[in-house]
C-alpha positions as CSV (number, residue, x, y, z in Angstrom):
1,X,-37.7,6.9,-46.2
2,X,-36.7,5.8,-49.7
3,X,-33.5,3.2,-48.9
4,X,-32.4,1.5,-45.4
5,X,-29.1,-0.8,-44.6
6,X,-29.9,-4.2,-45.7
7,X,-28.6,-7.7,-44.5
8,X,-26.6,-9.5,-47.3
9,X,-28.2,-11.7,-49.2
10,X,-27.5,-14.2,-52.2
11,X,-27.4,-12.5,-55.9
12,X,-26.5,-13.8,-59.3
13,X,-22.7,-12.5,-59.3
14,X,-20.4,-11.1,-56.9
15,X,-19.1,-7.5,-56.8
16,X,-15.7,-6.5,-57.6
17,X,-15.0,-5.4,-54.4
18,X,-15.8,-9.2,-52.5
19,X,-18.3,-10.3,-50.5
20,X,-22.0,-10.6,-50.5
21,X,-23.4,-8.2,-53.4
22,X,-25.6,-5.1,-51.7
23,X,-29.0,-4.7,-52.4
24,X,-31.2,-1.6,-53.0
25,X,-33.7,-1.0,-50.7
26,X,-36.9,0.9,-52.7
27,X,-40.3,1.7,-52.6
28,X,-43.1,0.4,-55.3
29,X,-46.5,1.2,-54.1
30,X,-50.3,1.0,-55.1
31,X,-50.9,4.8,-55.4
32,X,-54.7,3.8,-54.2
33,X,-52.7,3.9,-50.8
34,X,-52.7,0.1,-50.2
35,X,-49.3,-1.2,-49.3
36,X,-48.8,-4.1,-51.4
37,X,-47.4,-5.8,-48.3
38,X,-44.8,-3.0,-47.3
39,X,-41.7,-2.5,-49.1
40,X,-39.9,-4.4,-51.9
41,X,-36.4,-5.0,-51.5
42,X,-34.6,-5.2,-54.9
43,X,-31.8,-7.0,-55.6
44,X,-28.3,-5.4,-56.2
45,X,-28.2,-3.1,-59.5
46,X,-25.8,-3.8,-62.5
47,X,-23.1,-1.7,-64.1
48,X,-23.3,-1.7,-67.7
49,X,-19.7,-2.4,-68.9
50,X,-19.4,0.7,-70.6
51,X,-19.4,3.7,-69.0
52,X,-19.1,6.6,-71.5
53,X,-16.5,10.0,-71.2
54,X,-13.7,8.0,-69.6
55,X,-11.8,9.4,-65.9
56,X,-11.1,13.4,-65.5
57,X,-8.8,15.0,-63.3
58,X,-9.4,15.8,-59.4
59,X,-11.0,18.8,-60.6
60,X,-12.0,18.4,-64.5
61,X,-10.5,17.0,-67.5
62,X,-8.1,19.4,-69.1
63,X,-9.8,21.5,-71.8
64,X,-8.8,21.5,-75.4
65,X,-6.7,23.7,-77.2
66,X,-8.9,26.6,-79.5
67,X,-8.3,26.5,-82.8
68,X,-6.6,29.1,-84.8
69,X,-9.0,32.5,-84.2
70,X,-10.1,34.1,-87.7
71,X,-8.8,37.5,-89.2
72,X,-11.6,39.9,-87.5
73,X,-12.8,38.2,-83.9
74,X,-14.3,39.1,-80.7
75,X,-14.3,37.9,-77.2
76,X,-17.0,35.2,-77.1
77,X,-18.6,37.6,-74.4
78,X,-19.5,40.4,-77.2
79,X,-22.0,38.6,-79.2
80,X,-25.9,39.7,-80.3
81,X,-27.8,40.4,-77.5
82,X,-25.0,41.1,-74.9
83,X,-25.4,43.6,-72.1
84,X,-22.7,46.7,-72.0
85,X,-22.1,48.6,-68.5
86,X,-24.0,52.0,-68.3
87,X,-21.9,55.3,-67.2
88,X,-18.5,53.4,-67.6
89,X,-16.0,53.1,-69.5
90,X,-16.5,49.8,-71.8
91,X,-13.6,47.8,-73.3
92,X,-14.0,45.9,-76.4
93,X,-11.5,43.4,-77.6
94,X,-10.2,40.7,-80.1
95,X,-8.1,39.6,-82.5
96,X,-7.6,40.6,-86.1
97,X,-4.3,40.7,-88.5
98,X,-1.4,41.3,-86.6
99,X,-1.0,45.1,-87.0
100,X,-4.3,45.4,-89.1
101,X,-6.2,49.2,-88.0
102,X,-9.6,47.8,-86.4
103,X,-12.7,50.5,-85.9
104,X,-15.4,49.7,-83.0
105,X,-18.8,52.0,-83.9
106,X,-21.8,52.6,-81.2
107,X,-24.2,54.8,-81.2
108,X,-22.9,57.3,-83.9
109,X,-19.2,57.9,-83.0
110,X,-16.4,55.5,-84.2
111,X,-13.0,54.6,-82.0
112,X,-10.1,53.5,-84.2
113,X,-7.3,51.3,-82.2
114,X,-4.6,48.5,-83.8
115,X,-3.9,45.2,-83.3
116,X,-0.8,43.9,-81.6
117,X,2.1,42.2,-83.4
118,X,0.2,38.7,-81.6
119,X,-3.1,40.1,-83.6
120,X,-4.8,41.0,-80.0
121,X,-6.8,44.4,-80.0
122,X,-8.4,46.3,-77.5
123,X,-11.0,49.6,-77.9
124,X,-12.5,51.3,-75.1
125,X,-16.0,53.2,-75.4
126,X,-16.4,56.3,-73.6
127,X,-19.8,56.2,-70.8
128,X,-23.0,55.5,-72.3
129,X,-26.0,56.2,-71.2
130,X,-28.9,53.2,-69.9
131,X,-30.6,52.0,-73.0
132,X,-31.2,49.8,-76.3
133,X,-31.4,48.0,-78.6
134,X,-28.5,49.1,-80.7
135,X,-26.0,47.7,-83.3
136,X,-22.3,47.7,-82.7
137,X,-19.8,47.3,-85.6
138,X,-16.7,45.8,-85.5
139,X,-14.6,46.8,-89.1
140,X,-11.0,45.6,-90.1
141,X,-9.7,45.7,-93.7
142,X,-12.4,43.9,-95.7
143,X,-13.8,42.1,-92.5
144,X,-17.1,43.2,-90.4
145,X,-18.8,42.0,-87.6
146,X,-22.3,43.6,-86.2
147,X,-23.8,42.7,-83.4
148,X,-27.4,43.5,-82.9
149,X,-29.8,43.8,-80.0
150,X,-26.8,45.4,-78.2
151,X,-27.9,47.0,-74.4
152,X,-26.4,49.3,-72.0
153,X,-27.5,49.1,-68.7
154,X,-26.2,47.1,-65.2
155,X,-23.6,44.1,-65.4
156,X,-23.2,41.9,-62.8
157,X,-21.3,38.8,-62.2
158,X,-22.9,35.5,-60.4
159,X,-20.1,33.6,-59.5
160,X,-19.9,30.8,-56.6
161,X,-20.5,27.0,-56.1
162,X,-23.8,24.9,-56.3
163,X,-25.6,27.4,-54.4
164,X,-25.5,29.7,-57.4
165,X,-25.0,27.3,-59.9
166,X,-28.1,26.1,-59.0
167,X,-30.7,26.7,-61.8
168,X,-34.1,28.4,-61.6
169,X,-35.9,24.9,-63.3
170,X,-35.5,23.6,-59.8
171,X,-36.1,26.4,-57.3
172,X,-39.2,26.0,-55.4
173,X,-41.7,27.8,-57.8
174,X,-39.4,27.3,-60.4
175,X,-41.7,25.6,-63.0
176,X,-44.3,28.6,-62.3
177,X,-41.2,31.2,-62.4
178,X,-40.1,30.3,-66.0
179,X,-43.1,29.9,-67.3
180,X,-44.1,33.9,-66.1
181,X,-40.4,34.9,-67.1
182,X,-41.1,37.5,-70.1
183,X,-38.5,40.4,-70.3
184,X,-36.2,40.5,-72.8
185,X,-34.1,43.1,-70.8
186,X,-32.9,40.7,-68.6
187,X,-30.5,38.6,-69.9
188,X,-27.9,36.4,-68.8
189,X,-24.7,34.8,-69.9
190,X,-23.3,31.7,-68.9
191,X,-19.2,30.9,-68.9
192,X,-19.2,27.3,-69.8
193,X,-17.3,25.1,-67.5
194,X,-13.5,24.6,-68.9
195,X,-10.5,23.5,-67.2
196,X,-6.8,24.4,-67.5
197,X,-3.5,24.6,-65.7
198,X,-2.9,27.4,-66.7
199,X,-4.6,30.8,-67.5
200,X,-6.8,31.3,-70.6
201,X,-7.5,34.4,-73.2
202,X,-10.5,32.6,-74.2
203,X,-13.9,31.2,-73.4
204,X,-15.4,27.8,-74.3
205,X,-18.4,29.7,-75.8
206,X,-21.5,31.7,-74.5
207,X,-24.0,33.2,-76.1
208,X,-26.3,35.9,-74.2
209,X,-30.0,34.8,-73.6
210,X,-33.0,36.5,-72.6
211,X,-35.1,35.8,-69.3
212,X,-38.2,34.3,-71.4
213,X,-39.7,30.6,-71.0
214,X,-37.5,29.1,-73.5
215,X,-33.6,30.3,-71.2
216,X,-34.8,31.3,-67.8
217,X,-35.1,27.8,-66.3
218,X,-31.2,27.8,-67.2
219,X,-30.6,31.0,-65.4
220,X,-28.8,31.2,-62.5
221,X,-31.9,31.1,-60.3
222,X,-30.2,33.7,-57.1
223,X,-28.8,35.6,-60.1
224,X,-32.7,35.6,-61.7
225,X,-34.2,36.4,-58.7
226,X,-31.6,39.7,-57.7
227,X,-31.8,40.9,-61.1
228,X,-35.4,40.8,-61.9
229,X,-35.6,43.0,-58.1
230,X,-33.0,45.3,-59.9
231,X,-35.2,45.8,-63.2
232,X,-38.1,46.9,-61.1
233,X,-36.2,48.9,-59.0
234,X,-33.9,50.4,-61.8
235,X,-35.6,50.1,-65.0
236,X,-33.0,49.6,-66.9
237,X,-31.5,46.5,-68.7
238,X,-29.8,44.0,-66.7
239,X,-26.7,41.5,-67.5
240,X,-26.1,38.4,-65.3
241,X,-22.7,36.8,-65.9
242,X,-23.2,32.8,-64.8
243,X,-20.0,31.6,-64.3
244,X,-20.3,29.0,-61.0
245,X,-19.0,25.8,-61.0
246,X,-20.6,23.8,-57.8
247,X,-17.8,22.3,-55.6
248,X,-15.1,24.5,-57.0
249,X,-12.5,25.1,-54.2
250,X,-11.1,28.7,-53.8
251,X,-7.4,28.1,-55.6
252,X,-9.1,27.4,-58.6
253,X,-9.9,31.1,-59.2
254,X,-7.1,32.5,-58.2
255,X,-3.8,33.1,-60.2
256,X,-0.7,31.6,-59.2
257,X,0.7,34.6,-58.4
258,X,-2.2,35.3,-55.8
259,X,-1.2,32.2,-54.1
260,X,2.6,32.9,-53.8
261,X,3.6,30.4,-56.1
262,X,6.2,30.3,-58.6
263,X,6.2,29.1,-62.3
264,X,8.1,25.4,-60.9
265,X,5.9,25.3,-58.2
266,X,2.4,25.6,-60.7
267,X,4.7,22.6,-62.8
268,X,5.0,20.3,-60.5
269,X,1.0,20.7,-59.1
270,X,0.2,20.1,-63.0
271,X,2.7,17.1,-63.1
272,X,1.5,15.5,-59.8
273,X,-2.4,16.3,-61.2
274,X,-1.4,14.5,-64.8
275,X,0.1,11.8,-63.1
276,X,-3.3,11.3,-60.5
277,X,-5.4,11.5,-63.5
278,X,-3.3,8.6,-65.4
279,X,-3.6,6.0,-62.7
280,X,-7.4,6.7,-62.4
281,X,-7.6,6.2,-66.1
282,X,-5.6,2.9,-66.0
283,X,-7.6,1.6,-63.3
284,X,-11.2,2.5,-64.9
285,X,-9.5,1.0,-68.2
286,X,-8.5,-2.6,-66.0
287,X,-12.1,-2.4,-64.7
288,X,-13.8,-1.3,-68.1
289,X,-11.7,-3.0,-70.4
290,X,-11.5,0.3,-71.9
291,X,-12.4,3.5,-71.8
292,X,-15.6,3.6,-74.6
293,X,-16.4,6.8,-76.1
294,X,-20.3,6.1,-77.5
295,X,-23.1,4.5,-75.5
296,X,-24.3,1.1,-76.8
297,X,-27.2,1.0,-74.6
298,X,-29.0,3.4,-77.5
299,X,-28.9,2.6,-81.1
300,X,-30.6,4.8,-83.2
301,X,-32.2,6.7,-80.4
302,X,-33.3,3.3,-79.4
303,X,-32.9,1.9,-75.9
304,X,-31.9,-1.3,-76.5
305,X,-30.5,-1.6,-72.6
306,X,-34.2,-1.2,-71.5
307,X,-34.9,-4.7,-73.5
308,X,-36.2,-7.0,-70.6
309,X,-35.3,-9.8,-73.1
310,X,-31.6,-8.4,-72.2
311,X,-29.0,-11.3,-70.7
312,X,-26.8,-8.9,-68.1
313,X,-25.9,-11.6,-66.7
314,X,-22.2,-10.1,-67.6
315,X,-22.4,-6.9,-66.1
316,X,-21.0,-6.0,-62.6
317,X,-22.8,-5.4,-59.6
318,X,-22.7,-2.2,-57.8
319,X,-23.4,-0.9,-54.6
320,X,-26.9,1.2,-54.6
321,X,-27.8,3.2,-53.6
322,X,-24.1,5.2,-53.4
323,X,-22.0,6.5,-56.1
324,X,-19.9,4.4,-58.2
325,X,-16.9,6.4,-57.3
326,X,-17.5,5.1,-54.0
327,X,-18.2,1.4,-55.5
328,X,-14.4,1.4,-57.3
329,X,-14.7,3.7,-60.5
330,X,-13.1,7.0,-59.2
331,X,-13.1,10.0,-61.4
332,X,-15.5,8.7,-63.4
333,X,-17.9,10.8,-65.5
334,X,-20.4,9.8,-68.0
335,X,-23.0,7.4,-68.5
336,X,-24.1,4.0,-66.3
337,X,-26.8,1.8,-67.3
338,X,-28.5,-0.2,-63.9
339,X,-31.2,-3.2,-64.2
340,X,-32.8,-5.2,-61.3
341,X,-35.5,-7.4,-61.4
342,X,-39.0,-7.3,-59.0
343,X,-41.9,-9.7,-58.2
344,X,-45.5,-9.1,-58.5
345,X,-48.5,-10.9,-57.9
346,X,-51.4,-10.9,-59.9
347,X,-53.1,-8.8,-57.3
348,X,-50.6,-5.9,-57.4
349,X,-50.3,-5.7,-61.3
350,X,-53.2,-4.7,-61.4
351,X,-52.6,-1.6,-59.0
352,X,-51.8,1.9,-59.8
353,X,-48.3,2.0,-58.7
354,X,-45.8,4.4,-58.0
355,X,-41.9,4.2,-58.1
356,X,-39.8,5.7,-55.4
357,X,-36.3,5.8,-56.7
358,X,-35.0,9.1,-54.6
359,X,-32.1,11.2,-55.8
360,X,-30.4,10.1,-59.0
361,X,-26.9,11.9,-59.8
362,X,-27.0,13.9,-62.3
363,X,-30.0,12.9,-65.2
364,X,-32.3,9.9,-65.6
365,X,-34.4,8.2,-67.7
366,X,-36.4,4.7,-66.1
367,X,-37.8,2.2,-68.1
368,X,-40.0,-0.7,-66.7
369,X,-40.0,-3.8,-68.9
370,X,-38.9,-1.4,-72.0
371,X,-41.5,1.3,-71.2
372,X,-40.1,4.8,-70.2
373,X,-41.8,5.7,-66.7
374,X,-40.2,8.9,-66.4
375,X,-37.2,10.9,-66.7
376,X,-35.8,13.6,-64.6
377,X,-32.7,16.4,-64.7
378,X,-31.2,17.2,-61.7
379,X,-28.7,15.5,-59.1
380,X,-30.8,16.5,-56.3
381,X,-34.6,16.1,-57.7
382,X,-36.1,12.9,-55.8
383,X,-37.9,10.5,-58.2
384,X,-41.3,9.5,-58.2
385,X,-42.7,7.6,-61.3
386,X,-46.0,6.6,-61.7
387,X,-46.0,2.8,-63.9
388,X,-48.7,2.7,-66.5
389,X,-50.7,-0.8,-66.0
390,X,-49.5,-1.4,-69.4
391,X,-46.4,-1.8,-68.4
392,X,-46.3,-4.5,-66.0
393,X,-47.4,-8.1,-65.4
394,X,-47.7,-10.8,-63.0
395,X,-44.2,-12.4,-62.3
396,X,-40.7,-10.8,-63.1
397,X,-40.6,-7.3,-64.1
398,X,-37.3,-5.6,-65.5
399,X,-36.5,-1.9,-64.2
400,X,-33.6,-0.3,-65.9
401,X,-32.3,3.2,-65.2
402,X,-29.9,5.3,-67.5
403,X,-28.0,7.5,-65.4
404,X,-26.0,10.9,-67.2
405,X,-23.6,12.4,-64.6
406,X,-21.2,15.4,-65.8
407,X,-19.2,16.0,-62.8
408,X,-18.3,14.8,-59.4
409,X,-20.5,11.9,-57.7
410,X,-22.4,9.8,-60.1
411,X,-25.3,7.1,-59.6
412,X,-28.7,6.2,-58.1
413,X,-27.9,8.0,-54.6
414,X,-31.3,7.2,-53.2
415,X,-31.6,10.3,-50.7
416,X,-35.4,11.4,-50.7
C-alpha cells in the first residue's frame, strides 16, 4: 500500500477547513531492498495560491463562440487524410457565399449544389467503391479547397465514457502497441471536448491521423484494437471517429427534444447551471484571491516552484492524498503546485531510492530539491520515481509536485 489514515499531528499552518492539518502517508525506499526503517510519513502538502483555468460548470465550462466562417469552408470533419464511407451515399457540406454555386469533384465526376440564403451547403456523392488515396476538390467562385490523401473505406464511430476514452499509451502493452503501429490506412479522428447549452453546427477542430508511432498512443485504444481486427479481416481502409468524453452522463448526448423537454424548460436548466457555476467561481475567487490565468510556478520554462530555497510558508495546506475538490475548491480545473519536506540520514542518502507517489490526477512532473525525478500523463498511472543520488543530501529534502488536471477530480490521489 502507497497511503494509510494517519493520526493528526502538528504542522506549520492550519487548513482552511479547521483542525489539525492531514498528513500524506508515502513510501521512499532504498531500491537495494533495505527499508530505511519502514515508511516515511510526510507532512501535509501545500496548495500553491494560484491555481490556473479558474471553476467550470457541473459538466464543462461553456465553449466559445466560432468566429465568422470564411467564404468557401468545410465541416472540420472533411480535411486531408479523412476517411469517406464505401458503398454509401457520402454527404459533403459547408458554408460559402450565401447563394454562391459550390462544385464537390471525386474521382472524375463533379456534383454541383448551392448554398443557402444562411451560406450553408450540402453535396451528396453517389457510392464509391473501397479505396485510395485520392484528392477531393471543393470549388466556389474564385475559392478552392483540395483535400488530399482522401480514403473510402469503413467509418465507425467510438463513442462512450473513460472506458473508450481511454488511450492506447496506457493499455497494457501499450508502449509496445504504438511503437509496432505502422498502417497508414487506419486512421482515426478525434472530436475535441466542447461544451454548450445548446446544439452546435460546428466542431472545436480535428484533424484525421494515421495509426503510426507518432498518433496511435492517442487513439482510442478499444477503437485501435476493433479497427486494426477489421483491416485484417477487410482489407480496406478504416475510419475511427473518437468522440468520448469519460464521465459524460447520458442527457448530454441527447437533444432536448429526445428528452421531452421544451425550449423554457432547456432555459431554466441553463439558468440554474449559470447560476451553480457563478457561486463556484465566487467561492474559488474568496479562497484564491482570484481566479489567475498564467502559472507563476514556471518562468521561462523554468520551475521556479521546485526552488527548495522557496519560503511557502504562505501557501494553504491540503488534504493528500484526495482531490482538492474534496479539500474546498469545487469545480476546479487547472494547475496545483504541492511541496513537503522529508528527513534523511546520512546512511540513507546514500541509497538508491525509489519514490512511491501512487495515482496523480491528471499529469505530473516531481522535483526533489529542484531536480525533475520523473514525470507522468495519466490520472490513473501509479508513480514510481527513482531519485538520482545527486539529488539528495543528509538532512531536509524538498519534494514538490506540479499537478495538470483538465477535468473532474484533481490532485495527488495516492491510489496504487
Amino acid at each position: 500500500m502507497c497511503q494509510d489514515n494517519l493520526p493528526p499531528a502538528t504542522a506549520a499552518g492550519q487548513g482552511h477547513g479547521g483542525g489539525a492539518p492531514p498528513h500524506l502517508r508515502l513510501r521512499i525506499r532504498a531500491t537495494d531492498g533495505s527499508t530505511m526503517n519502514g515508511e516515511r510519513t510526510w507532512t501535509a502538502l501545500a496548495l500553491a495560491g494560484a491555481l490556473i483555468l479558474g471553476a467550470g460548470s457541473a459538466s464543462r465550462p461553456l465553449a466559445g463562440q466560432a468566429a465568422a466562417p470564411p467564404a468557401l469552408r468545410l465541416f472540420p470533419l472533411f480535411t486531408d487524410g479523412v476517411v469517406l464511407q464505401r458503398d454509401a451515399a457520402v454527404p459533403v457540406w459547408g458554408t460559402a457565399a450565401p447563394g454562391a454555386a459550390v462544385s464537390v469533384a471525386f474521382r472524375g465526376t463533379t456534383h454541383s449544389v448551392r448554398a443557402d440564403a444562411a451560406g450553408a451547403w450540402r453535396a451528396v456523392l453517389p457510392p464509391q467503391r473501397a479505396g485510395g488515396p485520392y484528392e477531393l476538390t471543393v470549388t466556389s467562385g474564385g475559392s478552392t479547397v483540395t483535400l488530399r490523401d482522401v480514403l473510402v473505406g469503413d467509418v465507425w464511430v467510438a463513442s462512450g465514457q473513460s472506458n473508450m476514452e481511454f488511450p492506447l499509451a496506457q493499455a497494457r502493452n501499450g508502449r509496445e502497441a504504438v511503437a509496432a503501429a505502422h498502417d497508414s490506412l487506419l486512421r482515426q479522428f478525434y472530436v475535441p471536448h466542447a461544451w454548450s447549452p445548446m446544439p452546435r453546427s460546428e466542431l472545436e477542430g480535428g484533424p484525421w491521423h494515421p495509426a503510426d508511432p507518432a498518433h496511435a498512443g492517442s487513439f482510442t485504444a478499444v477503437g485501435y484494437f476493433f479497427a486494426r481486427e477489421l483491416r485484417d479481416a477487410l482489407r480496406v481502409p478504416i475510419g475511427i471517429i473518437h468522440t468520448s468524453w469519460g464521465g459524460a452522463n447520458i442527457e448530454s448526448w441527447l437533444s432536448a427534444e429526445g428528452q421531452g423537454l421544451s425550449r423554457s424548460a432547456v432555459d431554466s436548466i441553463v439558468a440554474a447551471d449559470r447560476a451553480y457555476t457563478a457561486a463556484i467561481r465566487d467561492t474559488l475567487r474568496a479562497r484564491l484571491g482570484g481566479l489567475p490565468t498564467v502559472d507563476s510556478g514556471l518562468v521561462a520554462g523554468r520551475a521556479v516552484w521546485a526552488d527548495p530555497a522557496l519560503d511557502d510558508a504562505s501557501w494553504a495546506t491540503l488534504r493528500a492524498p484526495g482531490s482538492w475538490e474534496t479539500a474546498g475548491y469545487p469545480g476546479l480545473d487547472g494547475v496545483a503546485w504541492y511541496r513537503t519536506t522529508f528527513e534523511l540520514t546520512p546512511e540513507e542518502a546514500q541509497r538508491p531510492l525509489l519514490l512511491v507517489l501512487g495515482t496523480i490526477d491528471d499529469d505530473d512532473v516531481t522535483w526533489v530539491n529542484g531536480v525533475e525525478v520523473g514525470r507522468t500523463t495519466g490520472y490513473d498511472v501509479p508513480r514510481s520515481y527513482a531519485i538520482p543520488a545527486a539529488a539528495v543530501h543528509a538532512g531536509r529534502n524538498v519534494l514538490t509536485v506540479r499537478v495538470v488536471d483538465g477535468g473532474g477530480e484533481g490532485g495527488i490521489i495516492g491510489r496504487c
